[in-house]
C-alpha positions, 0 to 999 in steps of 0.5 A, a space after each residue: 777049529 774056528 774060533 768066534 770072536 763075541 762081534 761074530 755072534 749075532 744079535 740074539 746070541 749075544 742077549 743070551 750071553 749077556 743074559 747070562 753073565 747078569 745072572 752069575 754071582 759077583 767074582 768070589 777071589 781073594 787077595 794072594 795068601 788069604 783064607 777066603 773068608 764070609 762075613 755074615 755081618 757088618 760088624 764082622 766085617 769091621 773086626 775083619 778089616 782091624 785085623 788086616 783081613 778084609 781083603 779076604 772076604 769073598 762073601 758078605 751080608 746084604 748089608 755089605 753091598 761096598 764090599 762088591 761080593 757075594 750076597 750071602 743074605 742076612 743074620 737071620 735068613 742065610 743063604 745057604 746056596 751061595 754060601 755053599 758055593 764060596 768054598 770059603 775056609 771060613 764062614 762067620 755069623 753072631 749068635 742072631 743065627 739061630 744054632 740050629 741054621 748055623 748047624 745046616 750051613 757049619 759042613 758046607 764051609 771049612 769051619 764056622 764060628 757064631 760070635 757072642 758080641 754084644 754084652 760086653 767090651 770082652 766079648 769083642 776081645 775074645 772075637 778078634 782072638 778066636 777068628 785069628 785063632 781059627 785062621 792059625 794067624 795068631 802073628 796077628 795078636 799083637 792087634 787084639 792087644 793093642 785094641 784092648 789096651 787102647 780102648 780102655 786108656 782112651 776110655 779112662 781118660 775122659 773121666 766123666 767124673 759119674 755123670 748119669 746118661 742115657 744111651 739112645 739109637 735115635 729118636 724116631 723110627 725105632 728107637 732103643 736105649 742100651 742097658 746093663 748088660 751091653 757092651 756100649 754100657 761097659 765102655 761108656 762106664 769105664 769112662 766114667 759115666 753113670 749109664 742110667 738105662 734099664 737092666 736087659 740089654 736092649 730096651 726097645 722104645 715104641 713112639 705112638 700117637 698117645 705115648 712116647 716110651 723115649 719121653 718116659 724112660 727120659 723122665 723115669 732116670 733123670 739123665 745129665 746128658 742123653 746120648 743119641 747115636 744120629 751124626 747130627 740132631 734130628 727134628 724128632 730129637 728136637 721135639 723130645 721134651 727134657 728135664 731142666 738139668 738134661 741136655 741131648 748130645 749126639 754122637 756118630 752111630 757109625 763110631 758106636 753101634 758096631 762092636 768092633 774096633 771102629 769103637 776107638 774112633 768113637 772114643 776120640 771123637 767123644 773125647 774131644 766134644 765138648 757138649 757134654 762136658 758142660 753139664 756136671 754130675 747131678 748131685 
């Protein structure tokens, strides 16, 4: 049999193959040894990489694009082909994948988990454990406690002695304020801060041409400091108007928006910041 080296093949053929090879999804392998595993989110994707698993992941969302594998579309809107065709031992979404898509996808891979995550600090315990528990890798415990005993100790040692503030995503496009029941409210009160944001989880905060929903919830709670999730502070953030006692500080959305462990990066950070530490607790 004659074989024919990719040079032989004329010029049309050789459209056709490469054609072709656009056309295939990204390679799907994982690292030796690992369950191949999808992550459905990229907060997943960050407890994955705490616990040493990133390197078996062969599928993740659309908003993974660095992890270069398979697109498995978004939290919402699955793709169920692709994901089909990972033969992943382990498909991971959060509870923003209605139950009954989870339930379509669940026989299509080995197992599936759908994490709660976002109202408390616990919560992202209990997701390190369970994925390790479902991987039958649970000689890896040993970094579910160590997450959750340093992130309260650096919590409790910046004693923000009550200061009241307020927790913003930013402050334009569309901005939100964290409220009671979330997991940044937890972390931010065991650190000694009284967060002053409405009862629901998330408070969305519309910014039209005749009202500033920011300004006003900023004017309704009275904050000593309002924290903004931006790396540096935004001409919008500049323009809000403030009480006198209350200041703008910004804080790394890379270190807080993720329940994930990358939240003890964010803890150091705002440990060491000084800006809030110049207003006291209102009186």
């Amino acid at each position: 049999m004659k074989l024919l080296s990719f040079n032989s093949i004329n010029s049309l053929s050789r459209i056709a193959l490469l054609g072709l090879f656009c056309l295939m999804p990204l390679q799907a392998v994982a690292q030796d040894g690992c369950q191949r595993i999808i992550s459905q989110s990229p907060y997943i994707t960050h407890q994955l990489d705490y616990l040493g698993l990133k390197e078996c992941i062969v599928g993740a969302s659309r908003y993974d694009k660095a992890l270069n594998v398979a697109n498995t579309g978004g939290l919402f809107d699955p793709d169920k082909q692709i994901i089909e065709s990972l033969n992943a031992d382990l498909w991971i979404t959060s509870n923003w994948t209605k139950q009954a898509l989870f339930d379509e996808i669940t026989p299509l891979v080995g197992k599936a988990l759908r994490l709660d995550s976002f109202e408390s600090m616990s919560q992202i315990e209990s997701n390190l454990s369970l994925i390790l528990q479902t991987l039958g890798r649970t000689d890896l415990q040993v970094k579910v406690d160590d997450f959750a005993r340093n992130w309260r100790s650096q919590a409790k040692a910046i004693n923000a002695q009550g200061q009241r503030v307020l927790l913003i995503s930013s402050c334009s496009g569309q901005p939100y304020a964290f409220g009671q029941k979330s997991y940044l409210t937890d972390l931010f009160t065991l650190a000694g801060f009284k967060v002053v944001g409405e009862n629901p989880r998330i408070t969305h905060l519309p910014i039209t041409q005749n009202a500033n929903a920011l300004e006003q919830l900023i004017a309704k709670t009275q904050p000593d400091t309002v924290f903004i999730f931006e790396q540096t502070l935004s001409n919008a953030c500049r323009l809000v108007s403030l009480p006198k006692h209350s200041t703008i500080v910004t804080l790394d959305g890379h270190d807080f928006l993720q329940p994930a462990p990358t939240l003890l990066l964010g803890l150091e950070k705002l440990h060491k910041n000084p800006m809030w530490r110049l207003k006291g607790p209102t009186p």
